[in-house]
KOLKOL-374278 format. One record per residue: x negated, y negated, z negated of N, C-alpha, C in turn. Coordinates in steps of 0.1 Angstrom, whole numbers. Example, Ala and Ser with C-alpha at 12.3 -4.5 7.8 and 13.67 -1.06 7.14 Angstrom:
REM residues 2
TORKOL     n.X     n.Y     n.Z    ca.X    ca.Y    ca.Z     c.X     c.Y     c.Z
TORKOL    -132      57     -78    -123      45     -78    -132      33     -78
TORKOL    -128      22     -71    -137      11     -71    -129       0     -79
END
This chain:
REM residues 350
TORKOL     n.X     n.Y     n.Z    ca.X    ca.Y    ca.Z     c.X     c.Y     c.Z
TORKOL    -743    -864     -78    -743    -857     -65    -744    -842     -66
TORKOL    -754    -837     -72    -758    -821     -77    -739    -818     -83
TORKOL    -737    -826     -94    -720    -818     -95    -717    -822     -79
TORKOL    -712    -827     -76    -707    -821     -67    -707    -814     -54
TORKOL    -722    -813     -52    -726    -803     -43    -726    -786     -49
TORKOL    -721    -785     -67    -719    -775     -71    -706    -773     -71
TORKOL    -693    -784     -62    -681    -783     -65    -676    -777     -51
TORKOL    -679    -785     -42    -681    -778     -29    -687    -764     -28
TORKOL    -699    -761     -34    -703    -749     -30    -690    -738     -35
TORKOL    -690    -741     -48    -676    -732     -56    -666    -734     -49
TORKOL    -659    -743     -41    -648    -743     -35    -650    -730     -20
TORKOL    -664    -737     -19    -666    -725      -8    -662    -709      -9
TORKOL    -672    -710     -18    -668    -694     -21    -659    -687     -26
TORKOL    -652    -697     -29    -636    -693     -35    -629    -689     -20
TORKOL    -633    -697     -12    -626    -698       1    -622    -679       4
TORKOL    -639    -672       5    -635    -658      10    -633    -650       4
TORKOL    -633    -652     -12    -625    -644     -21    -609    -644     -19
TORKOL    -603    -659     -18    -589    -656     -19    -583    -649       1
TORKOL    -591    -651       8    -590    -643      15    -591    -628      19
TORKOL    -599    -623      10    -600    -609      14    -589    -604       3
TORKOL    -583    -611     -13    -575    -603     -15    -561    -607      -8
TORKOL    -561    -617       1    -548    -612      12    -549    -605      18
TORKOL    -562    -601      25    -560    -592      38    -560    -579      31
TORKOL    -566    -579      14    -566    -565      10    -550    -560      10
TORKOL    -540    -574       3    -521    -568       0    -515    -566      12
TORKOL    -519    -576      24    -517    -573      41    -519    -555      39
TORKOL    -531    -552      36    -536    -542      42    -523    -529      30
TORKOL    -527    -535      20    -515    -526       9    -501    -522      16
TORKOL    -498    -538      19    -483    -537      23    -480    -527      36
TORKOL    -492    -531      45    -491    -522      56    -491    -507      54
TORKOL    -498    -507      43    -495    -487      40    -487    -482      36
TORKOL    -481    -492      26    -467    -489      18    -457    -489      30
TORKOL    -453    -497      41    -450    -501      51    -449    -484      58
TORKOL    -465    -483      60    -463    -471      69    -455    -459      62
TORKOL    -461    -457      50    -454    -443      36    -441    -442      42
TORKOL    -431    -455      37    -421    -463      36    -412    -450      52
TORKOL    -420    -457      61    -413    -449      75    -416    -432      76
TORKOL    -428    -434      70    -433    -414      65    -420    -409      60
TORKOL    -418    -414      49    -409    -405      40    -390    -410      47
TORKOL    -393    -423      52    -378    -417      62    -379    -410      70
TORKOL    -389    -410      79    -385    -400      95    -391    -383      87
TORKOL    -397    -382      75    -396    -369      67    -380    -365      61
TORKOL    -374    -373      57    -358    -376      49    -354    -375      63
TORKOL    -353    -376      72    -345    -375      88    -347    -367      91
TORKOL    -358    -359      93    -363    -344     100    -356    -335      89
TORKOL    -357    -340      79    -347    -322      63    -337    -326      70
TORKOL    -328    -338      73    -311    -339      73    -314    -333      85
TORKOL    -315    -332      94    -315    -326     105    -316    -316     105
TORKOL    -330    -311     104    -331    -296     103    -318    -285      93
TORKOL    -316    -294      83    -302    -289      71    -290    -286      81
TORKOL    -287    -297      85    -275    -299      96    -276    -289     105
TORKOL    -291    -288     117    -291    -274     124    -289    -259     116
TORKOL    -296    -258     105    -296    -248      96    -280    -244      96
TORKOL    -276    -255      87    -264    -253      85    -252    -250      98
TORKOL    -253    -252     111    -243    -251     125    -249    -239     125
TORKOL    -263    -233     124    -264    -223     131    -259    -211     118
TORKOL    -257    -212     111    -257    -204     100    -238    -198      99
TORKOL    -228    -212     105    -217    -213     107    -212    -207     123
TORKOL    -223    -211     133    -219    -204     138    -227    -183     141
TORKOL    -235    -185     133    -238    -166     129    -226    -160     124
TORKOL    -222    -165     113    -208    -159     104    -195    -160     119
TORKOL    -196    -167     125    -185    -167     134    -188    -154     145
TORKOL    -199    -158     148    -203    -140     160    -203    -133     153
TORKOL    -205    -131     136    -203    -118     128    -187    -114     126
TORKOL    -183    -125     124    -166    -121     123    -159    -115     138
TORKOL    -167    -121     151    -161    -123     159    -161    -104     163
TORKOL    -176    -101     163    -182     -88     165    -178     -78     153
TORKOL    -172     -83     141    -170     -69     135    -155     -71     135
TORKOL    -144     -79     135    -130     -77     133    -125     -78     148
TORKOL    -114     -75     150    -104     -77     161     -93     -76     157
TORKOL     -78     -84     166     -68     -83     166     -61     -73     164
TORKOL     -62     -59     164     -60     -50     161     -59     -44     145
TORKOL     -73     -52     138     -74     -50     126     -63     -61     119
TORKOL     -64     -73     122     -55     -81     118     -33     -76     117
TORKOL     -35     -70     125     -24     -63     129     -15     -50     119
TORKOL     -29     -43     112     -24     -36     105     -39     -26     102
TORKOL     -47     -20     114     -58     -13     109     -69     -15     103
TORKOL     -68     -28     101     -78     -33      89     -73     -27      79
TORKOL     -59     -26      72     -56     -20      60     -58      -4      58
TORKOL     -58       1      68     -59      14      70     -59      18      84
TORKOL     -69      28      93     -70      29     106     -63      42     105
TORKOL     -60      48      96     -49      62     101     -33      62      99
TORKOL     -32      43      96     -18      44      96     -14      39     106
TORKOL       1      42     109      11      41     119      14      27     122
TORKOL      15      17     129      17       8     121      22      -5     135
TORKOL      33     -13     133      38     -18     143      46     -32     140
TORKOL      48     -42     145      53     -53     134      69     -54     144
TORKOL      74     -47     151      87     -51     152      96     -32     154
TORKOL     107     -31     155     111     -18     160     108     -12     175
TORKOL     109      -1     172     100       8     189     115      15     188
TORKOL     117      17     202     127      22     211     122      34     218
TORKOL     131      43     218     130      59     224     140      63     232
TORKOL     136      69     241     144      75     255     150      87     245
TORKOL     165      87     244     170      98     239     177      94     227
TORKOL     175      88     221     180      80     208     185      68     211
TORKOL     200      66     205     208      50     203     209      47     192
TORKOL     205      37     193     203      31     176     220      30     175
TORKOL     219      35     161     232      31     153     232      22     144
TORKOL     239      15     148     239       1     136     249       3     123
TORKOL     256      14     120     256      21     105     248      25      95
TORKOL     235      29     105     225      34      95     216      21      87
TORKOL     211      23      80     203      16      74     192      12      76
TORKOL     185      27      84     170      25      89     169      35      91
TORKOL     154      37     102     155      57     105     139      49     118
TORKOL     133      58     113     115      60     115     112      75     119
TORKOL     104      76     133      95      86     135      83      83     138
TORKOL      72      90     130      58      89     131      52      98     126
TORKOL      39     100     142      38     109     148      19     101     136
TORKOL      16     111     131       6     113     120      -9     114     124
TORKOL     -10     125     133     -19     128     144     -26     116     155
TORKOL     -17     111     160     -17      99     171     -17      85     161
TORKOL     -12      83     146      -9      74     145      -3      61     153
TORKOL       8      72     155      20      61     166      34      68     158
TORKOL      40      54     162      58      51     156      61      58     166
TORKOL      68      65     168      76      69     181      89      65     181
TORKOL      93      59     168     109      54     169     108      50     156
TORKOL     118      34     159     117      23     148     125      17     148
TORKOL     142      19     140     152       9     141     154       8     125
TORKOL     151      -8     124     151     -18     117     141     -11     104
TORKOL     130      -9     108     120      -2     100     115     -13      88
TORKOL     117     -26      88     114     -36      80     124     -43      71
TORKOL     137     -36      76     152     -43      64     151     -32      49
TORKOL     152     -46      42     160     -44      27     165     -28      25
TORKOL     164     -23      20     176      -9      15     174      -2       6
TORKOL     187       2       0     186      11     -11     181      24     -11
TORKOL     170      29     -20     162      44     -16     168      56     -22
TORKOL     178      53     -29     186      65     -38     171      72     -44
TORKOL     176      85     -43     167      99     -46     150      99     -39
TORKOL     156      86     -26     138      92     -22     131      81     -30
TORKOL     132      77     -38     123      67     -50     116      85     -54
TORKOL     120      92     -55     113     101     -62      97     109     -58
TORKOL      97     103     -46      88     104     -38      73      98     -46
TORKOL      75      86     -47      65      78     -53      63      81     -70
TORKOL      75      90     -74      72      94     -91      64     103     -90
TORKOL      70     113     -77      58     127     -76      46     124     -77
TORKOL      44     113     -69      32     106     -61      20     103     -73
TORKOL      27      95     -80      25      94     -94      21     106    -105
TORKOL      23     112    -109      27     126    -117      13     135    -110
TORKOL      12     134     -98       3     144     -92     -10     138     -97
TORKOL      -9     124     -95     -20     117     -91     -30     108    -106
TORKOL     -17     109    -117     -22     106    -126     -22     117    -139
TORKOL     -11     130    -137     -10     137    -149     -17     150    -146
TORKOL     -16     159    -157     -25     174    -158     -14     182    -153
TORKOL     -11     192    -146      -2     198    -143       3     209    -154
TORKOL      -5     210    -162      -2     221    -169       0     213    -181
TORKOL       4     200    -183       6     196    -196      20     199    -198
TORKOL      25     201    -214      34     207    -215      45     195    -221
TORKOL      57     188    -217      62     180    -216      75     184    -224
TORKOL      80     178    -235      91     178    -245     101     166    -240
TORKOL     115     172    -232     127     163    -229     132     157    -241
TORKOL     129     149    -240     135     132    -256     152     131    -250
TORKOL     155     122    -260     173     120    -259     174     109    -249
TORKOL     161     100    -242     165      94    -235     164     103    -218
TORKOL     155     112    -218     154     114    -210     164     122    -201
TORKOL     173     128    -210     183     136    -206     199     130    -206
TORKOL     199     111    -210     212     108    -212     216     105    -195
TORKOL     222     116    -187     230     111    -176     240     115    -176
TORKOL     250     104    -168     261     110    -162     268     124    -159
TORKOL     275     128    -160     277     148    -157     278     146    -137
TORKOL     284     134    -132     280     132    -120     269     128    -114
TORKOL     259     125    -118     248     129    -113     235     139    -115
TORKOL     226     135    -104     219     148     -97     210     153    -114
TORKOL     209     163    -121     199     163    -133     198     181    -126
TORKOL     187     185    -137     183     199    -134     188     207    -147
TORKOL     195     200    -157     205     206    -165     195     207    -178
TORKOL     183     197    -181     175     201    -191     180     194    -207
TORKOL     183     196    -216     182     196    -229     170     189    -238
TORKOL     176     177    -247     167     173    -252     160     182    -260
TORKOL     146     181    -262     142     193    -275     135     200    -261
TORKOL     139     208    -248     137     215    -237     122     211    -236
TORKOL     114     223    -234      94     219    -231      96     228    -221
TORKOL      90     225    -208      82     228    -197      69     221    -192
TORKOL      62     223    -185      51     218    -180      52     209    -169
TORKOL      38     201    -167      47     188    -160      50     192    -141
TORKOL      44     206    -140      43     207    -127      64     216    -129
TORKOL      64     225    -138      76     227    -136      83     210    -137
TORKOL      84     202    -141      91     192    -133      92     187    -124
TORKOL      82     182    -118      78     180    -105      86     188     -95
TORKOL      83     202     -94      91     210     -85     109     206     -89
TORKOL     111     205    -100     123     201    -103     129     188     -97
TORKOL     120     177     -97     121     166     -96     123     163     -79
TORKOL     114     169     -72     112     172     -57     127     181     -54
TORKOL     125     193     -53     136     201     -48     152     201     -54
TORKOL     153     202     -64     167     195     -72     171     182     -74
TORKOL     164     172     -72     164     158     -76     169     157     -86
TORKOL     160     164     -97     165     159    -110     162     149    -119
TORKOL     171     138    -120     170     126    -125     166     129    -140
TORKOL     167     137    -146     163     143    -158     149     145    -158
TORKOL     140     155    -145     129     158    -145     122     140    -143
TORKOL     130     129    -136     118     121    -131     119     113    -148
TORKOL     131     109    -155     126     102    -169     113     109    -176
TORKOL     119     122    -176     104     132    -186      93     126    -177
TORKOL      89     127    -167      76     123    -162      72     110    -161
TORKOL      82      99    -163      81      88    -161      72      85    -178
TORKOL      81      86    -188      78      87    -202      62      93    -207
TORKOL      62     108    -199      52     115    -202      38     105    -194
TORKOL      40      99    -183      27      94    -180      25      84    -185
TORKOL      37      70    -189      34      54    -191      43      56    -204
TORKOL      48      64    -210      55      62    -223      66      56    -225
TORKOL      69      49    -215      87      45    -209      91      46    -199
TORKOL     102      47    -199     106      43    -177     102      35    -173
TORKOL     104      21    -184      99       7    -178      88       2    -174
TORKOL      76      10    -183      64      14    -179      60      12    -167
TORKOL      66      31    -165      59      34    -153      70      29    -138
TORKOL      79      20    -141      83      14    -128      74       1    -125
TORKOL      66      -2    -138      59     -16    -137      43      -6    -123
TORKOL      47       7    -132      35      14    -124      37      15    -106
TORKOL      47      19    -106      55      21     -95      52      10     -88
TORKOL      54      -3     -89      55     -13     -84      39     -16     -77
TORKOL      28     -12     -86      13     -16     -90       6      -5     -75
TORKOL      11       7     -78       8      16     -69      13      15     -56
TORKOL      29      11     -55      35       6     -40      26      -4     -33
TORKOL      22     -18     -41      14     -28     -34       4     -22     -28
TORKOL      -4     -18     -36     -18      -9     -33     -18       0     -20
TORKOL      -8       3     -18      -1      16      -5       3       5       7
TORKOL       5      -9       3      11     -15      14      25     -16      16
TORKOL      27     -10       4      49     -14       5      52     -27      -4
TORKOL      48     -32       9      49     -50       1      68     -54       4
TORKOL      73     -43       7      87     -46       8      96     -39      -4
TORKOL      90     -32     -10      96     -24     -21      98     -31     -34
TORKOL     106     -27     -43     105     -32     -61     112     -20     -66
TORKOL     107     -10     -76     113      -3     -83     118      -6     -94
TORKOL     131      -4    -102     137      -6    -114     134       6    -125
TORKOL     136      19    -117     136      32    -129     126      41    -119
TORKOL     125      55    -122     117      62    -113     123      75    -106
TORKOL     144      74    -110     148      83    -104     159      77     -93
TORKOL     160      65     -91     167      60     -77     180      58     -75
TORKOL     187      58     -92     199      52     -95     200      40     -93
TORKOL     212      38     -87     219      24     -79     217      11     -93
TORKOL     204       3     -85     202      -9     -91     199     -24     -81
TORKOL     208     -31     -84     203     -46     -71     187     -48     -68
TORKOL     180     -50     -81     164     -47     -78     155     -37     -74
TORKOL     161     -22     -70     155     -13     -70     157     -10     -56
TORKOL     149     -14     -46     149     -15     -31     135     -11     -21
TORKOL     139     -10     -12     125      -2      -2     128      -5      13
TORKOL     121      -1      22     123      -2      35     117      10      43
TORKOL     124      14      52     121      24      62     103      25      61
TORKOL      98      15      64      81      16      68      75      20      53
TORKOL      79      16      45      74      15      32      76      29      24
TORKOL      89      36      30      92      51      24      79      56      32
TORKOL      77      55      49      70      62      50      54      62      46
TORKOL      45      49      42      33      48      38      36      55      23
TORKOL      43      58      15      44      64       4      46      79       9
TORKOL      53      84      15      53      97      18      39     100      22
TORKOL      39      94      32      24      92      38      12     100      33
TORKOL       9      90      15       4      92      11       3     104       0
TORKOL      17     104      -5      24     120     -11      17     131      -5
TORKOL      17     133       8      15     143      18      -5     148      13
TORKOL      -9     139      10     -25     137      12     -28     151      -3
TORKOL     -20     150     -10     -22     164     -19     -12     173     -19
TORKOL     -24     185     -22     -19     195     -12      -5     203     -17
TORKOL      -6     200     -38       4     202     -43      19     196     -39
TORKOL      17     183     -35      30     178     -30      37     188     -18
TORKOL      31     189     -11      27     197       3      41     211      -2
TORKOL      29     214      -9      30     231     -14      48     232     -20
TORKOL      51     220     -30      63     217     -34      75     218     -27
TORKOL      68     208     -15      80     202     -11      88     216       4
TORKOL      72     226       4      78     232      13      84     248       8
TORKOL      87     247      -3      96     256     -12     113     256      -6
TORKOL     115     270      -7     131     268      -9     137     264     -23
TORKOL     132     270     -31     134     273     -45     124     277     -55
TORKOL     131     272     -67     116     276     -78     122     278     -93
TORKOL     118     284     -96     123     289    -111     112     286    -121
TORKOL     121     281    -129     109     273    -141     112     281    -156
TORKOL      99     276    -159     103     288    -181     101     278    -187
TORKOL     116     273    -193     118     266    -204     119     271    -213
TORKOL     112     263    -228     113     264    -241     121     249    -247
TORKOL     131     261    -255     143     253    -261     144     251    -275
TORKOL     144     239    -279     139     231    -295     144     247    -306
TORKOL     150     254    -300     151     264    -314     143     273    -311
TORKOL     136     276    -302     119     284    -296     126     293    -290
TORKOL     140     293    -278     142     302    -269     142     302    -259
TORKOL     135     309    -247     130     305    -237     144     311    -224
TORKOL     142     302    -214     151     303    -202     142     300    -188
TORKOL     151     307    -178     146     305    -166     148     298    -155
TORKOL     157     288    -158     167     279    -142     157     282    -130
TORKOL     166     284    -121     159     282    -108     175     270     -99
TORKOL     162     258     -96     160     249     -87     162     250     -76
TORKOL     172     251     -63     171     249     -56     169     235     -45
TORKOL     162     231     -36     162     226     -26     175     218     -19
TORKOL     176     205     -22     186     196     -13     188     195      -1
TORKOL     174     193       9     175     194      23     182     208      30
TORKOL     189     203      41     197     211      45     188     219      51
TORKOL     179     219      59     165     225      66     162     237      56
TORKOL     157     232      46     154     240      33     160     251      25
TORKOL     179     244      27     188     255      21     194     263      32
TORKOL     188     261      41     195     269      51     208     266      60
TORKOL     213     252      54     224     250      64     224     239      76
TORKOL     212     236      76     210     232      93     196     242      97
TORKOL     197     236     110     183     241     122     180     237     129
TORKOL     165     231     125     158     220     135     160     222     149
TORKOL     152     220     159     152     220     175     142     228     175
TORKOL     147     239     185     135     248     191     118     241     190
TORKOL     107     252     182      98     245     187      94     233     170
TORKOL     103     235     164      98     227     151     102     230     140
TORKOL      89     227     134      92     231     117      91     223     109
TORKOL     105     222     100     105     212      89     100     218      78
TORKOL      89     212      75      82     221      63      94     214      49
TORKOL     102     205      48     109     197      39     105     183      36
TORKOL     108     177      24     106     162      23     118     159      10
TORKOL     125     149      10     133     141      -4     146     139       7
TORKOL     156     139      -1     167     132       1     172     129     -10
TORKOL     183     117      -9     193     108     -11     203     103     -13
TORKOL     212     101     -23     224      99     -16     232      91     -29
TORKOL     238      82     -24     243      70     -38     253      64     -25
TORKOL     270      61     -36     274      50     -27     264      39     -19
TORKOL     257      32     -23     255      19     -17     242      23      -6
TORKOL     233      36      -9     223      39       0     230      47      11
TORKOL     240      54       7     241      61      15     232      74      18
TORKOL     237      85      29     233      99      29     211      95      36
TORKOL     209      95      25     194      97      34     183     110      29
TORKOL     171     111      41     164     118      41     142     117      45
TORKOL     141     117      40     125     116      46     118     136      46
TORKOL     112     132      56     109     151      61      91     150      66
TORKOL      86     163      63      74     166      72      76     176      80
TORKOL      72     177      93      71     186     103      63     185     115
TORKOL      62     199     121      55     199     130      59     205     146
TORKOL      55     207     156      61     205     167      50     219     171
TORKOL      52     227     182      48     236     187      30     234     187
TORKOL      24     223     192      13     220     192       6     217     181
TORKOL      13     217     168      10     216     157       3     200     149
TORKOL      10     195     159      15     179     157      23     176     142
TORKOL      12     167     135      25     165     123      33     153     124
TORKOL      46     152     118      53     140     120      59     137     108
TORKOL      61     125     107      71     118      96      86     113      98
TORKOL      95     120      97     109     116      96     118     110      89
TORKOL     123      98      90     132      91      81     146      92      85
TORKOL     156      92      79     167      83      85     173      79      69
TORKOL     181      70      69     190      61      58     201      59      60
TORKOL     212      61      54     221      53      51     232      60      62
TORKOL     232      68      66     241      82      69     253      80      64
TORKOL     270      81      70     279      78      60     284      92      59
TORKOL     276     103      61     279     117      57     269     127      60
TORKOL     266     136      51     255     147      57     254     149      70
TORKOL     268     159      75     265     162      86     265     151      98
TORKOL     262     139      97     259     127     104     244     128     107
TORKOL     243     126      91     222     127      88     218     140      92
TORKOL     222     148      93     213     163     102     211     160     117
TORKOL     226     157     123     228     159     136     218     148     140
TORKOL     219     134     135     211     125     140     198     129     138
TORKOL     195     136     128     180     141     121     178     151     136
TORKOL     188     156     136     179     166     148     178     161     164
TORKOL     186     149     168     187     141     177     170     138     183
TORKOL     170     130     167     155     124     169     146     133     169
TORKOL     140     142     164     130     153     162     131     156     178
TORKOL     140     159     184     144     165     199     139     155     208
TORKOL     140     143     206     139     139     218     125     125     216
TORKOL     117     130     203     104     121     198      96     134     194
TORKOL      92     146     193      85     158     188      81     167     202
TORKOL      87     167     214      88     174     223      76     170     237
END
């Protein structure tokens, strides 16, 4: 009887031991239970808050874009706010577009406004005004007083085309080219400079190319750096002018271009020195036209190749002392390209 009143009692007390460690895993489970929903609705409040973070963060960049750019920038003054700049041709009271020419631009510098724009964005051959962007070059990367020795490539041209008559062996300095190169369009002066900055022509048309993008003549490709007739060697009205444009911005170009004439001292491979003087291509310049009352062509580049045809790019200014940029292309005769040159000036300058 005593066992078993010691069997019972042990069963008893077994009784509230196996109870309390249930209600103790009950009680476990329930905490783990609760953690369990802690650490999701904690894991739900980051994705959330992430997500708001992140909308509001997407839309700040959007009021930032919205508040610092405009349609205007997108258009062209984002690339530059002092350039001219228009995405189809502008029409002028006074001017009829001729569909002979190639292309032909006035822009007014001051206002950065086109005042006239027929077919400012077509294909075309640049003849002589490629030389624009050699100067451009030459000013901007060479010493002017470096003294520059004509090689046998530099002087192999045609007796028909434009040279300044220099002699391999021939030293001048690179600014006497330049003026050569500007006012005589000497295909001779632009190889020597081409060679003297990049050490080939091919060089520095890879340069030419490098410096156009940079300027925004994403319509251009040069072949050489003096504007002899090549299928790859092409430009467009807008693109002459963001290079002139830029030409203009030193004061040497400036000073050059508004020369009649210039006389240079060459030294000749047997050490004897000579003086050519250079004259000026633009008709403005040599005296055989005259702008429109009221304006001054301080000068600029011209051109001229079967396939380009008679062209010109000019600086000038207007009584108010307005500057402007003048193009015309592809002229099927000088006195076509003056009269029209002075057309436009007359009736976009006044």
């Amino acid at each position: 009887m005593k066992g078993n009143h010691y069997s019972d009692n042990r069963r008893r007390r077994r009784k509230p031991i196996y109870v309390k460690k249930r209600r103790r895993r009950k009680r476990t489970s329930t905490v783990i239970a609760v953690l369990l929903i802690c650490l999701i609705l904690i894991a739900g409040a980051g994705a959330v808050g992430f997500f708001i973070l992140q909308e509001y963060s997407k839309d700040h960049i959007r009021q930032y874009e919205f508040a610092s750019y405009n349609k205007k920038q997108y258009t062209g003054e984002l690339f530059a706010e002092d350039l001219c700049v228009a995405s189809e041709d502008v029409s002028l009271d006074g001017v009829e577009a001729d569909p002979g020419f190639h292309g032909e631009g006035l822009f007014n510098i001051a206002d950065s406004q086109i005042k006239y724009g027929y077919k400012l964005f077509d294909k075309l051959y640049p003849a002589s005004t490629t030389k624009v962007m050699t100067a451009y070059l030459a000013l901007k990367y060479g010493n002017l007083d470096d003294v520059v020795t004509m090689s046998a490539t530099s002087t192999n041209f045609n007796w028909d085309e434009s040279t300044c008559g220099l002699s391999a062996g021939d030293s001048l300095t690179l600014y006497d080219l330049i003026c050569g190169l500007l006012l005589q369009s000497g295909n001779d002066c632009a190889a020597a400079i081409a060679e003297h900055i990049s050490g080939s022509q091919e060089a520095f048309a890879e340069l030419m190319n490098t410096e156009a993008k940079q300027l925004g003549a994403t319509g251009t490709h040069f072949v050489n750096p003096h504007g002899l007739h090549d299928e790859n060697h092409y430009t467009t009205t807008y693109d002459l002018y963001l290079m002139f444009n830029e030409a203009l911005k030193d004061q040497a170009f400036l000073d050059i271009i508004s020369m009649n004439s210039y006389t240079a001292k060459v030294t000749s491979a047997d050490g004897t020195s000579y003086t050519p003087t250079w004259q000026a291509t633009n008709y403005y310049s040599a005296g055989e036209a005259a702008p429109p009352d009221g304006i001054h062509v301080y000068g600029g580049k011209t051109g001229t190749t079967d396939q380009a045809g008679n062209c010109v790019i000019l600086y000038e200014k207007n009584t108010a002392g307005e500057p402007y940029i003048s193009v015309i292309m592809g002229a099927s005769d000088k006195p076509l390209l003056y009269e029209e040159m002075n057309e436009l000036l007359d009736a976009g300058m006044k």
